[in-house]
C-alpha positions as CSV (number, residue, x, y, z in Angstrom):
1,X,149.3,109.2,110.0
2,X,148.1,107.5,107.3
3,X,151.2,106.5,105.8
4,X,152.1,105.1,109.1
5,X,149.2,103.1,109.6
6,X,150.0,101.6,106.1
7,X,153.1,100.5,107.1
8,X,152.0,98.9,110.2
9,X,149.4,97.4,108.4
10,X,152.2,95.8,105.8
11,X,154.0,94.6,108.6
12,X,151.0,92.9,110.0
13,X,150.1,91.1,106.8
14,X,153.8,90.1,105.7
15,X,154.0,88.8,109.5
16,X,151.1,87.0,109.0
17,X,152.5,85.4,105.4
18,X,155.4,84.0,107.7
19,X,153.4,82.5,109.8
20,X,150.8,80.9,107.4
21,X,154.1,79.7,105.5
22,X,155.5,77.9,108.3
23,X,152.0,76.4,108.8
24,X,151.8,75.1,105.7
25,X,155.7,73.9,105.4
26,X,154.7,72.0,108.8
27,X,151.9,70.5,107.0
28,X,153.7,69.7,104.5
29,X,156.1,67.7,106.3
30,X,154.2,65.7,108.5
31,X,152.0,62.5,107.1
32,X,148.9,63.5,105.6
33,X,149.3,67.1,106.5
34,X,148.2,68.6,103.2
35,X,149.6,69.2,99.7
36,X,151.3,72.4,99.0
37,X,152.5,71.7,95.6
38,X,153.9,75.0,94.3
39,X,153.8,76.2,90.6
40,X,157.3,74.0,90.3
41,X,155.8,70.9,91.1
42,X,154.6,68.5,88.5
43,X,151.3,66.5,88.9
44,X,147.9,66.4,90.9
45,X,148.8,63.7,93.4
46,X,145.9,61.5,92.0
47,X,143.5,64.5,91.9
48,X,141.4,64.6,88.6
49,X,143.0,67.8,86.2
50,X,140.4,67.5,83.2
51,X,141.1,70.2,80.5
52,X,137.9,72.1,79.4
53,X,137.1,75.4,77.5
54,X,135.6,78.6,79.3
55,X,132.7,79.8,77.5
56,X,132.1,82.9,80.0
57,X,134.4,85.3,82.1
58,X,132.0,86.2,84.8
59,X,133.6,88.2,86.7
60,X,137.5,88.5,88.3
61,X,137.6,85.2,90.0
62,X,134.4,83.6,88.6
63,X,134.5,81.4,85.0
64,X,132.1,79.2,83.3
65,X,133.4,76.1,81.4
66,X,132.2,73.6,79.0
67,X,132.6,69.9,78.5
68,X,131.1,69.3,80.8
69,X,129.4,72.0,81.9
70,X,130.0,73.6,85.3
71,X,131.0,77.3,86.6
72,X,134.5,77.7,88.6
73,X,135.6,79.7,91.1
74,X,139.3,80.4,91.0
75,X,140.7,78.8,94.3
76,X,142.7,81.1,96.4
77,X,142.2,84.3,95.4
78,X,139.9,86.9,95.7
79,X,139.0,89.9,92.8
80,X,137.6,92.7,93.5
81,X,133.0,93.0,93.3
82,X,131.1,95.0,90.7
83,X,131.3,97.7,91.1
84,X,134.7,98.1,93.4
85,X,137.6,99.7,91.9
86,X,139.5,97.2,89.6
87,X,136.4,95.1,88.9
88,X,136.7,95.9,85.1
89,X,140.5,95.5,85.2
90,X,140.9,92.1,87.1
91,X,137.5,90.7,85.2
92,X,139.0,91.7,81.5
93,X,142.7,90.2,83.1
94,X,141.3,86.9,83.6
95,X,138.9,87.2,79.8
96,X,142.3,87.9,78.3
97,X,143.9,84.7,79.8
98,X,141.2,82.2,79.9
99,X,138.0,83.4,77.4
100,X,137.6,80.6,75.1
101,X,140.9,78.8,75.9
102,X,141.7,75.2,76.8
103,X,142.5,75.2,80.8
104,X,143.7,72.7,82.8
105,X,141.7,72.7,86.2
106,X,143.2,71.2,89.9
107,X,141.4,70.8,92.6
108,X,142.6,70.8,95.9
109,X,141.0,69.4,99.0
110,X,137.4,71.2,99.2
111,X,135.5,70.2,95.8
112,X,132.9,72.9,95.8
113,X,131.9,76.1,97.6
114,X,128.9,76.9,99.4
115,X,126.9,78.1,95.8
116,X,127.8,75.2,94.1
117,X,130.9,76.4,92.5
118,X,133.8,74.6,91.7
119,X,136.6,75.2,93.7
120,X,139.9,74.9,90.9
121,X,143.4,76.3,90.0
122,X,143.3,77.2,86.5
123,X,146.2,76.9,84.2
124,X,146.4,77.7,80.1
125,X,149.5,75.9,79.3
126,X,151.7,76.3,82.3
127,X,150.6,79.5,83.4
128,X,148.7,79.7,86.8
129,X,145.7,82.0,86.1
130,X,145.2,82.7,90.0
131,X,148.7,83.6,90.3
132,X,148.9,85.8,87.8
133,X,145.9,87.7,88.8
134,X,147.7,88.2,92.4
135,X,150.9,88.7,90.5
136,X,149.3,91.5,88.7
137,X,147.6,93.2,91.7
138,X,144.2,92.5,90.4
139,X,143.7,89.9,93.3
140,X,144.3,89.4,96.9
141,X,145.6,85.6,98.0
142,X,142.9,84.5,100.2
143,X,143.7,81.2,101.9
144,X,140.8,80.6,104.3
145,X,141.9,77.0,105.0
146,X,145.4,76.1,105.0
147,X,143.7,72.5,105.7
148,X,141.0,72.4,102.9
149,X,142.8,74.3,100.6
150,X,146.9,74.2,101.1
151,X,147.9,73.8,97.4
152,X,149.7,77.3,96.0
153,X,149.3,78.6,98.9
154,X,153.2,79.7,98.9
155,X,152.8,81.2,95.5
156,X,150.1,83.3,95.8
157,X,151.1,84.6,99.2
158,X,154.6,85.2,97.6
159,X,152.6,87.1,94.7
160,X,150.7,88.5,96.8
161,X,154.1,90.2,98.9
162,X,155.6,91.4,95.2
163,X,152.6,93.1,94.7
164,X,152.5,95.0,97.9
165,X,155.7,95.8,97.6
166,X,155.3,97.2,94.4
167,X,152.1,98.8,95.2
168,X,150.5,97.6,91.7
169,X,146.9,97.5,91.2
170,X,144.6,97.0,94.5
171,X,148.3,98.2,96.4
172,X,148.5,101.2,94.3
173,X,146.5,103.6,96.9
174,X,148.3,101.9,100.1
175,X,146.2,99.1,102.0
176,X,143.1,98.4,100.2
Protein backbone atom coordinates (compact mmCIF):
# COMPACT_ATOMS: atom_id res chain seq x y z
CA UNK A 1 0.00 0.00 0.00
CA UNK A 2 2.75 2.00 0.66
CA UNK A 3 4.76 1.32 -2.23
CA UNK A 4 1.79 2.17 -4.24
CA UNK A 5 1.15 5.42 -2.78
CA UNK A 6 4.90 6.19 -3.59
CA UNK A 7 4.39 5.61 -7.02
CA UNK A 8 1.46 7.64 -7.29
CA UNK A 9 3.06 10.22 -5.51
CA UNK A 10 6.16 10.10 -8.17
CA UNK A 11 3.80 10.35 -10.79
CA UNK A 12 2.23 13.32 -9.28
CA UNK A 13 5.46 15.21 -8.82
CA UNK A 14 7.16 14.23 -12.34
CA UNK A 15 3.57 15.42 -13.72
CA UNK A 16 3.87 18.45 -12.05
CA UNK A 17 7.86 18.92 -13.36
CA UNK A 18 6.10 18.81 -16.96
CA UNK A 19 3.97 21.21 -16.33
CA UNK A 20 6.22 23.76 -14.44
CA UNK A 21 8.65 23.14 -17.55
CA UNK A 22 6.31 24.11 -20.06
CA UNK A 23 5.48 27.22 -17.86
CA UNK A 24 8.68 28.26 -17.80
CA UNK A 25 9.65 27.40 -21.65
CA UNK A 26 6.42 29.64 -22.28
CA UNK A 27 8.00 32.24 -20.24
CA UNK A 28 10.72 31.95 -21.81
CA UNK A 29 9.54 32.63 -25.17
CA UNK A 30 7.37 35.40 -24.86
CA UNK A 31 8.84 39.20 -24.29
CA UNK A 32 9.75 39.78 -20.87
CA UNK A 33 8.57 36.50 -19.58
CA UNK A 34 11.41 35.61 -17.36
CA UNK A 35 15.01 34.23 -17.64
CA UNK A 36 15.53 30.62 -17.51
CA UNK A 37 19.14 30.45 -18.29
CA UNK A 38 20.18 26.83 -17.69
CA UNK A 39 23.67 25.68 -16.37
CA UNK A 40 24.64 25.94 -20.37
CA UNK A 41 24.08 29.40 -20.71
CA UNK A 42 26.75 31.94 -20.43
CA UNK A 43 26.19 35.30 -18.54
CA UNK A 44 23.78 37.17 -16.04
CA UNK A 45 21.78 39.18 -18.56
CA UNK A 46 22.98 42.44 -16.84
CA UNK A 47 22.41 41.01 -13.30
CA UNK A 48 25.39 41.78 -10.91
CA UNK A 49 27.58 38.15 -10.34
CA UNK A 50 30.22 39.58 -7.75
CA UNK A 51 32.61 36.83 -6.57
CA UNK A 52 33.07 36.63 -2.67
CA UNK A 53 34.49 34.11 -0.14
CA UNK A 54 32.10 32.17 2.43
CA UNK A 55 33.33 32.53 5.81
CA UNK A 56 30.42 30.15 7.34
CA UNK A 57 28.37 27.01 6.19
CA UNK A 58 25.27 27.58 8.21
CA UNK A 59 23.43 25.09 7.41
CA UNK A 60 22.31 23.00 3.94
CA UNK A 61 21.04 25.80 1.98
CA UNK A 62 22.23 28.74 4.21
CA UNK A 63 26.06 30.46 3.71
CA UNK A 64 27.62 33.49 5.03
CA UNK A 65 30.06 35.51 2.73
CA UNK A 66 32.53 38.20 3.01
CA UNK A 67 33.53 41.22 0.97
CA UNK A 68 31.14 42.47 1.54
CA UNK A 69 29.55 41.04 4.18
CA UNK A 70 26.09 39.48 3.76
CA UNK A 71 24.49 35.78 4.48
CA UNK A 72 22.93 33.88 1.31
CA UNK A 73 20.37 31.67 0.93
CA UNK A 74 20.89 29.21 -1.96
CA UNK A 75 17.99 30.04 -4.47
CA UNK A 76 15.89 27.16 -5.50
CA UNK A 77 16.42 24.56 -3.30
CA UNK A 78 15.52 23.49 -0.12
CA UNK A 79 17.93 21.18 2.53
CA UNK A 80 16.75 19.43 4.98
CA UNK A 81 16.22 21.43 9.10
CA UNK A 82 18.33 20.55 12.19
CA UNK A 83 17.64 18.15 13.21
CA UNK A 84 15.80 16.24 10.12
CA UNK A 85 17.43 13.37 8.63
CA UNK A 86 20.27 14.49 6.20
CA UNK A 87 20.78 17.83 7.94
CA UNK A 88 24.49 16.80 8.78
CA UNK A 89 24.92 15.22 5.26
CA UNK A 90 23.55 18.17 2.98
CA UNK A 91 25.08 20.91 5.54
CA UNK A 92 28.80 19.15 5.38
CA UNK A 93 27.86 18.68 1.23
CA UNK A 94 27.62 22.27 0.70
CA UNK A 95 30.99 23.07 3.56
CA UNK A 96 32.83 20.70 1.32
CA UNK A 97 32.00 22.79 -1.94
CA UNK A 98 31.79 26.24 -0.78
CA UNK A 99 33.70 26.76 2.96
CA UNK A 100 36.32 29.24 2.35
CA UNK A 101 36.17 29.27 -1.45
CA UNK A 102 35.81 32.02 -4.06
CA UNK A 103 31.97 31.73 -5.41
CA UNK A 104 30.39 33.46 -8.01
CA UNK A 105 26.81 34.55 -6.88
CA UNK A 106 23.54 35.26 -9.48
CA UNK A 107 20.69 36.62 -8.65
CA UNK A 108 17.61 36.12 -10.24
CA UNK A 109 14.50 38.24 -10.04
CA UNK A 110 13.66 38.46 -6.16
CA UNK A 111 16.90 40.20 -4.40
CA UNK A 112 16.21 39.05 -0.85
CA UNK A 113 13.97 36.88 1.21
CA UNK A 114 11.68 37.78 3.90
CA UNK A 115 14.77 37.57 6.76
CA UNK A 116 16.96 39.53 4.88
CA UNK A 117 18.79 36.88 3.15
CA UNK A 118 20.18 37.04 -0.12
CA UNK A 119 18.48 35.14 -2.58
CA UNK A 120 21.69 33.70 -5.05
CA UNK A 121 22.88 30.79 -7.23
CA UNK A 122 26.20 29.87 -6.16
CA UNK A 123 28.89 28.62 -8.37
CA UNK A 124 32.81 27.65 -7.45
CA UNK A 125 34.24 27.62 -10.82
CA UNK A 126 31.53 26.29 -13.05
CA UNK A 127 29.89 24.10 -10.77
CA UNK A 128 26.27 25.05 -9.65
CA UNK A 129 26.29 24.51 -5.84
CA UNK A 130 22.39 24.28 -5.67
CA UNK A 131 22.43 21.75 -8.33
CA UNK A 132 24.61 19.70 -7.07
CA UNK A 133 22.98 19.51 -3.77
CA UNK A 134 19.61 18.36 -5.63
CA UNK A 135 21.85 16.26 -7.84
CA UNK A 136 23.09 14.60 -4.81
CA UNK A 137 19.69 14.04 -3.09
CA UNK A 138 20.60 16.32 -0.22
CA UNK A 139 18.03 18.88 -1.50
CA UNK A 140 14.64 19.13 -2.94
CA UNK A 141 14.19 21.89 -6.06
CA UNK A 142 11.81 24.31 -4.67
CA UNK A 143 10.66 26.85 -7.23
CA UNK A 144 7.99 28.80 -5.45
CA UNK A 145 7.79 31.51 -8.24
CA UNK A 146 8.45 30.51 -11.70
CA UNK A 147 7.89 34.53 -12.05
CA UNK A 148 10.38 35.85 -9.29
CA UNK A 149 12.64 33.24 -9.53
CA UNK A 150 12.66 31.30 -13.21
CA UNK A 151 16.50 30.99 -13.65
CA UNK A 152 17.68 27.00 -13.24
CA UNK A 153 14.60 26.21 -12.81
CA UNK A 154 14.99 23.30 -15.57
CA UNK A 155 18.16 22.02 -13.96
CA UNK A 156 17.25 21.59 -10.63
CA UNK A 157 13.88 20.12 -11.45
CA UNK A 158 15.85 17.80 -13.94
CA UNK A 159 18.14 17.01 -10.84
CA UNK A 160 15.72 16.75 -8.88
CA UNK A 161 13.85 13.78 -11.34
CA UNK A 162 17.51 11.77 -11.43
CA UNK A 163 17.45 11.83 -7.93
CA UNK A 164 14.06 10.35 -7.52
CA UNK A 165 14.63 7.98 -9.82
CA UNK A 166 17.61 6.90 -8.29
CA UNK A 167 16.22 7.07 -4.84
CA UNK A 168 19.59 8.77 -3.49
CA UNK A 169 19.67 10.62 -0.34
CA UNK A 170 16.09 12.30 0.86
CA UNK A 171 14.64 9.54 -2.08
CA UNK A 172 16.29 6.73 -0.47
CA UNK A 173 13.19 5.72 1.96
CA UNK A 174 10.54 6.48 -0.99
CA UNK A 175 8.74 10.02 -0.76
CA UNK A 176 10.14 12.14 1.84
Amino acid sequence: MLRRLGYVFLAITTLAAIVVLTVAITLRVQPGGGDTRTSGEAGSAGRDTPTVRVTQVVDGDTVDVCCPQARIRLLGIDTPERGEWLFQEATAMTARLTSGQQVRMERCEEDEDQYGRLLRHLFVGERHVNRELVAAGLARAYIFSLRLNPCYAGDLLAAEGVAQRQRIGLWERGVP
